[in-house]
Each structure stands twice: as C-alpha cells, then as structure tokens.
C-alpha positions, -999 to +999 in steps of 0.1 A: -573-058-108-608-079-100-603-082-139-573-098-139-579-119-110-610-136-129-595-141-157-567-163-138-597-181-121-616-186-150-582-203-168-575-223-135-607-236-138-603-244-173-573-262-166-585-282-141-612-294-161-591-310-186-566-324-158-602-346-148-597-363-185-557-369-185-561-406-175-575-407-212-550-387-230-526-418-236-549-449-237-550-462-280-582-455-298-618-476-293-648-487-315-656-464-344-624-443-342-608-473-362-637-473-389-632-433-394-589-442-404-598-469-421-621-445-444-596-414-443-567-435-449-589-452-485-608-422-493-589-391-483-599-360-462-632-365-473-632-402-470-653-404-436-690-399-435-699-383-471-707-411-491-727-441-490-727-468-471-718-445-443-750-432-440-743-400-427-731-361-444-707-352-421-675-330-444-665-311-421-661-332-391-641-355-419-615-331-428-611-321-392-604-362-382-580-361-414-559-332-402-554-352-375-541-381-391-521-354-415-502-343-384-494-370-362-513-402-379-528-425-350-508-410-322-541-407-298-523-387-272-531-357-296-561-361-308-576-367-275-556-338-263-575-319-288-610-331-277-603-319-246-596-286-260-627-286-278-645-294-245-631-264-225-639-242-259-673-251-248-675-242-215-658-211-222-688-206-243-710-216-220-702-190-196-703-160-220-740-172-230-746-175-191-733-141-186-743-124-214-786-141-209-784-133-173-772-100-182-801-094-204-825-102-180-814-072-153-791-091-131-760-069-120-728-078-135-716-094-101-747-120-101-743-126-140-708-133-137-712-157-113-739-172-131-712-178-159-685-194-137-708-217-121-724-226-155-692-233-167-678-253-136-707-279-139-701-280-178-664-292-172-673-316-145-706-332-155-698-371-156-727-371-185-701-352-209-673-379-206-687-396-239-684-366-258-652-356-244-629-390-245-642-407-272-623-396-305-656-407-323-679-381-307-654-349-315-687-338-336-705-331-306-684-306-292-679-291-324-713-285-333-719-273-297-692-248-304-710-237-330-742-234-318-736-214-286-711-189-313-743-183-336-762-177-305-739-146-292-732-134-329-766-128-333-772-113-299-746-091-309-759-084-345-788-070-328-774-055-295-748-034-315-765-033-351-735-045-371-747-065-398-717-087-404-719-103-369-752-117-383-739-132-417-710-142-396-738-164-370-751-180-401-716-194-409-709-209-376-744-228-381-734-239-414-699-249-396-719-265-372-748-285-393-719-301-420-701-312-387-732-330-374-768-327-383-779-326-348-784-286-359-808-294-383-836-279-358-813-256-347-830-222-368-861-228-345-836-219-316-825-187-333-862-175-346-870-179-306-834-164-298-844-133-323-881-130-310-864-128-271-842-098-283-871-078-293-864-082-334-894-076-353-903-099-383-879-127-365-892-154-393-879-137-424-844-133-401-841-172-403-850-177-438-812-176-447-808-204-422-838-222-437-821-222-472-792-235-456-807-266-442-825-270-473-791-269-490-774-294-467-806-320-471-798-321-507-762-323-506-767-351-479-794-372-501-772-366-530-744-381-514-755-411-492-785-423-513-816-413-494-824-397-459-790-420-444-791-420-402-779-454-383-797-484-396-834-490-381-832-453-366-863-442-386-881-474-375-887-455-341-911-432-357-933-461-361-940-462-326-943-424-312-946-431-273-908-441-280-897-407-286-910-396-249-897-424-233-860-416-248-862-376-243-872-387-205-842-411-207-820-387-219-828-356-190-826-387-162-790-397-180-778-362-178-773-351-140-761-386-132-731-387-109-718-418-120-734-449-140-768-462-122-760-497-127-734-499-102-760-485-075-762-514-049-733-534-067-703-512-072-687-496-037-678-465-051-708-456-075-733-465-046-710-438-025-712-412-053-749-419-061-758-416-022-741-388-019-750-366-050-788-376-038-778-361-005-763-329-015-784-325-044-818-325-016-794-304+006-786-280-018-828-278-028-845-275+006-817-249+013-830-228-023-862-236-016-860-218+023-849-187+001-873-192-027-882-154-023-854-147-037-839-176-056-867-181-075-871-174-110-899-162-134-914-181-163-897-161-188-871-164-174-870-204-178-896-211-205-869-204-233-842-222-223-867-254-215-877-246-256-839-245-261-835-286-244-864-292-262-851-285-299-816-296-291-829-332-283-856-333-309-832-347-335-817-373-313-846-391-299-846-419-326-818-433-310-821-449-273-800-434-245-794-460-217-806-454-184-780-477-166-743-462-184-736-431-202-743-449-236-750-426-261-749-398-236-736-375-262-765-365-276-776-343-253-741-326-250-762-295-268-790-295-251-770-296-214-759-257-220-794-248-220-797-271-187-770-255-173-771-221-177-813-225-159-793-240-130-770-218-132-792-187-125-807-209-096-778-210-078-762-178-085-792-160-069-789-183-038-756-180-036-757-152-008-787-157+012-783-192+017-747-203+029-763-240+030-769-243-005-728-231-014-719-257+008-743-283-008-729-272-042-694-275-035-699-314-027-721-318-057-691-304-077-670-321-062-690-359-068-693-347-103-657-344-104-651-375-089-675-392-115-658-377-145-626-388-134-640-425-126-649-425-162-622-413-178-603-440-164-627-463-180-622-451-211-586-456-205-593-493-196-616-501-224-586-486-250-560-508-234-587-537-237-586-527-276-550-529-277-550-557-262-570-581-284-557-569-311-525-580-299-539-616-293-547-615-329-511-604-340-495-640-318-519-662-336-511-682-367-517-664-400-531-687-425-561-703-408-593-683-409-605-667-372-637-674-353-643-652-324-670-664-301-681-633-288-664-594-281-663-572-257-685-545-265-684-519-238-666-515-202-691-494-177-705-478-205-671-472-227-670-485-261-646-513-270-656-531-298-695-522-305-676-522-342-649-514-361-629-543-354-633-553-394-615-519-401-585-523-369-570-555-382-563-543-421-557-510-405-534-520-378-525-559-386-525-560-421-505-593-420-540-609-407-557-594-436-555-619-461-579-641-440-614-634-425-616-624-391-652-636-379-675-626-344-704-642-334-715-620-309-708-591-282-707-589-244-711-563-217-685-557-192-711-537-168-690-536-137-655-553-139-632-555-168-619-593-164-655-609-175-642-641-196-660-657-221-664-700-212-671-721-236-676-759-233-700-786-254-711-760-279-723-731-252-707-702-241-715-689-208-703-653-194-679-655-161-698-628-145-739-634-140-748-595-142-730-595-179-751-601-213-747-616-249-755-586-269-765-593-313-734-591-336-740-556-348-711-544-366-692-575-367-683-598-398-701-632-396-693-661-410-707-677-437-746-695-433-738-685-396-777-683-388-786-720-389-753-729-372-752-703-334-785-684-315-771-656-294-797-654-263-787-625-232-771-655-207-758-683-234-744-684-269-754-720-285-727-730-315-722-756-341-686-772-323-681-782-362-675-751-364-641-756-343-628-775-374-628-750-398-620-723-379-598-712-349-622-711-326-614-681-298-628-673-267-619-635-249-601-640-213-578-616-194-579-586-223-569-618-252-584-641-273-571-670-268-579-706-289-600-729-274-585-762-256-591-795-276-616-813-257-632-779-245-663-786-263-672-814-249-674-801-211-699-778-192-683-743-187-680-738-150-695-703-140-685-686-104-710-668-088-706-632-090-708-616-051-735-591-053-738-558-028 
C-alpha cells in the first residue's frame, strides 16, 4: 500500500512539473530551431549538425529533431510537448540515482527515498532548467543527461548484481549520449570514479571501451566538419585560462537563481522572488546548521559528487554563461544532478530534527516554481515576438530588397532572433526569398517586451535606456556594410543612403515596420525608462 501511494506521488509530482512549462507548449518556435528545419528539410534526417559549416557532430540529436518534423512537421505544440517529456525522464532519473547513492552510503530506505523525491522536486522546478526545457534547440541537453545518469545506474548495477550485459548495455547509453551532444566527451572520467566508488578493482582498464569510443566519435566528428568544429571563437578562450574560472564560477552562481538577477531592483516581481529565495534559502541554512550533528555530511560523502560538477562543466566553460539571465544556462543541465542530489542528502537528513528547515524548503520550492513558471511565459512571449516579425515581413512589398536596422535578440533571457532569421524567411516566407533580407544589428529586451527601435538623422537609439545594441552575429549583412554603420551598446550610426536602396525597417510593437520619409533627418526622441 505505502508502495502504491508513492508511486501516485511520485507521478503527481511529475505532472505537476510539466504543468509549470504549459504556457510554452503552444507559442511558434525561436532562434536556432528555424536553422535546424531549414537543414532537415535540405539535407534529410541527417541534415542538422553532421557536416560542415555546422560545426558540430551531433547524428543522433538530428534524426531525433527529423522524426519530429516526420510526424507533425513544424507543429511546436508537440515537439515542446516532448521536451517536457524528456525533462520529467530526467528527474525520474535523478531520483533513482538519489536513491540508489544514498542507499549505498547506509541510509535506511525511508531517508533514501526521500532523498530521491526531494532531488527530483528541485530538478523539475529549478528556474535554471527552463533553457533546456522550452527551447526546442537545447533538446540535446536533456538527452544527453538522460544518458548519462542511465550509464551511471547500468553500471552500478553491472557490478552490484554481476550481470555483464548491464555493463555493455551502460556503454551504449554513453555512446547514445556523446553523438547527441559532445558535452559527454569527459564523461568516462565520471564512470572510472563511479567504478573506483563501487569497490571495482582495476577501474581504468573498465573504461577503456569508453575511451575507444570517444576516440571513435573525435574521428568521425573531424572527418565530418573539417577540423576540431565548436561555435566560432570558442577555442579562443583557451588563450586566456583565468576565463575558464571565471565562467565555471558564473555557471554554479547561474544555477540556484530564482529568477533572472537583472531584474533585482528594477522588476517588481523578480526583486520579490530574489528577496525571498535569499530569505528562505538563510532560513532553511541556519535551521540545518542548528542540527549540524546530524545533518551534516562526511567528505566522502560529498567529494565525488563535487568531482561529478566538476567534469560535467569542464567541456562547457569555453562558452560564457551570463550572470544577469539564464543565457546559456543549459550547460550545466548535467552537472545540476550532481548538485542536486548533494542537496538532496542535506535536506533529507534535516528533514526530521528540524521542522524550520521543511518549512524553509517548502517556500524555496515554491519561489522556484514560481520562477520557472515566470519564464516559461517568456519563452512564450519571445515565440510570439518571432511570429510576429515574420509576419511584418510577409505585409511588405516583395520586390525591393530589406534592411533591418536592428533585431530583437533575446526577451529576459529567451532567445528570439540571436539567429536563424536567414533560414525562417525561405523556410516560412518563401515568397520573400527571392530578395535579400539584411540586419545590421541586435537588441536586448532585458526587462519589457515593447522596447522599439528609433531611428532619426542616421542614428538609432533604443526606447528603453537599460536595453543594448548587441554585434550582428548570425545575421546576413549587406554588402560593404562596414564602412557604411558602427554598432556601439547605446546608438547604431547608419549611412541614410542607405534608405534609398533599401527598405529601411525599424522593429516597434512585435513588427518591423518602414521608416517615415523625413525620419532621417530628425533626432529620435527617447523616454526615460522609470527605474526601481
């Protein structure tokens, strides 16, 4: 009976977890996720991210996107519905590693169980996640996290119950796992410490199967993209090492945020939701801490999952997380299991002695839900913004070539346009196709989704002071465009020449709409944005 009635809580808590990400489930695709039809719809199930210029060796993650577009084309309903299946995968996951490492290390079942529920509560509600989780782009993530944390337990039981099959059975869920994403290139160091931990002797010569197949993968990759691939200038942060620090420091601040920092002091409801979490977080510590005799864990306890964070994020610290939004928060999807199960096993063994520290955990829950619902509603927003423009572009006239002034890039942290706008409009206006569709530049939306773009006497200027011009990465310039426009963070000089030959657009109210004769010849008037 005690059986049965966790098994309905643990599916009740699954199910709410993906009700935090329905405001998502309807809103039309972003950014990259138009790139990756564009390249299944020309090259085939294969066609994303396994040849040059992509830069990246990604098959199976390809043929997963394509089956997507096989069964329901661009209908995003489904495939975000099927993200969010992928995410409460996970955190079903998560909590059988939580149970099953807690287990190991003496705890009775009762305190190992609820290690696992409260390791997989935080998993689903963690505002960090929403990246992952509701952008179609980042499915990889979740998959290779699947198949990480499914190696993990095969090999625990390969060992626990000495069936050799469960072992050959771990390797293929990493080699499911590494040609999804190569974020698991590391990932053997994880398993030599995993075998080491469960008492196997000669642990090295275990992993040298797992070895072979990264070797494999390298030379299939090289073979296929040209050389070592990666986002452009990524390798350039080995050049200067202190970056690396910095980035893995930025990316464990990123991850227990309750909402974005940048709206701390200027946004109502994040200031609420960052006060509070700070509040209930130092509740929930000093409460521990009072029962440190017996909340407390050993070094043994903690040191491997700290190696586990470690490794995860080691192949991800070329690229910049931001400290102020979630950007690029989905790198450390991994490596927040290994974070969460340690926190886990904190507040399991507090959960009894000190009644404080439930109570404290219940509200940070319930923040963290709060945040993940807050930005799954922006990603909702920044996909209607998508649909939007693109509409704009659809009304306009057809033969005369397009100039866009600048594009949104990202909504609190939610990709719009940081690119594949060159792939949407043959993709999804093919009538526009036959003439170039040009963008000088980019522009935050930090706080509020109506910035507009003003332009007047050859400057645009941003409605909204705490917003940025950001480079044209990703977009289509025109031609000699460098001598004619400098993008700089508060202004956006242009040639007005420019205006005659090309229809020269400015974004305003989710549209581009065509600059007003005579616009370039007057100052754009900017309204003071109110700050908190």
């Amino acid at each position: 009976m005690a059986t049965a009635r966790r098994g309905l809580f643990v599916a009740g808590l699954l199910l709410a977890g993906g009700l935090l990400y329905a405001p998502r489930l309807p809103a039309p695709f972003v950014a990259d996720d138009h790139f990756i039809f564009w390249r299944l719809q020309t090259g085939g199930a294969f066609g994303f991210a396994t040849r040059a210029p992509s830069g990246f060796y990604r098959p199976l993650i390809s043929l997963h996107y394509y089956l997507d577009y096989w069964l329901w084309g661009m209908q995003p309903f489904w495939s975000h519905l099927v993200d969010v299946v992928w995410h409460l995968l996970c955190a079903w996951l998560v909590a059988q590693f939580a149970r099953c490492w807690w287990r190991d290390r003496g705890w009775s079942r009762e305190q190992s169980e609820r290690a696992a529920l409260v390791a997989m509560g935080l998993f689903l509600v963690l505002p960090a996640h929403a990246e992952a989780v509701a952008w179609f782009a980042a499915r990889a993530d979740m998959v290779a996290t699947a198949a990480a944390i499914s190696c993990l337990l095969l090999v625990r039981a390969s060992v626990r119950e000495g069936r050799k099959p469960f072992a050959w059975l771990a390797l293929l869920c990493f080699a499911l796992g590494l040609f999804t994403k190569e974020s698991l290139l590391p990932f053997p160091l994880v398993v030599w410490l995993w075998l080491r931990w469960l008492g196997v002797s000669q642990a090295g010569w275990h992993t040298v199967p797992y070895w072979v197949m990264v070797a494999l993968f390298w030379w299939l990759r090289m073979r296929a993209v040209g050389g070592l691939g990666a986002y452009p200038g990524a390798w350039e942060t080995l050049y200067q090492p202190w970056r690396l620090g910095l980035h893995l420091l930025l990316y464990l601040v990123q991850l227990p945020m309750p909402t974005i920092l940048f709206g701390l002091g200027r946004d109502g409801l994040d200031t609420l939701l960052w006060l509070g979490w700070l509040a209930a977080t130092l509740w929930m510590a000093r409460a521990f801490i009072k029962h440190s005799d017996q909340t407390s864990l050993r070094w043994s306890e903690a040191g491997l999952l700290v190696g586990f964070v470690l490794i995860s994020l080691l192949p991800v610290l070329l690229f910049k997380p931001s400290l102020w939004h979630f950007l690029n928060s989905r790198y450390s999807y991994l490596a927040s299991v290994w974070v969460l199960v340690l926190v886990a096993g904190v507040v399991a063994r507090g959960w009894e002695p000190s009644r404080h520290g439930r109570w404290a955990f219940w509200i940070v829950v319930l923040l963290y839900a709060v945040g993940t619902v807050r930005q799954a509603m922006v990603w909702a927003v920044a996909g209607s913004i998508v649909q939007s423009t693109l509409q704009s572009l659809r009304a306009l006239p057809a033969e005369r070539p397009l100039m866009l002034i600048s594009v949104p890039d990202h909504y609190r942290g939610a990709y719009i346009w940081r690119a594949g706008l060159s792939e949407a409009i043959p993709l999804l206006l093919p009538e526009r196709a036959q003439q170039p569709v040009y963008a000088l530049s980019r522009f935050t939306m930090r706080l509020a989704s109506d910035t507009a773009v003003m332009y007047a006497a050859g400057e645009a200027r941003l409605s909204r002071r705490e917003d940025i011009f950001l480079p044209p990465e990703g977009l289509q310039l025109p031609p000699n465009a460098a001598s004619h426009y400098r993008v700089q963070p508060d202004r956006l000089q242009i040639d007005p020449y420019w205006a005659q030959s090309y229809l020269l657009l400015r974004y305003q109210d989710g549209r581009f709409v065509p600059v007003r004769r005579g616009d370039g010849h007057r100052r754009p008037s900017i309204t003071p944005t109110p700050r908190f």
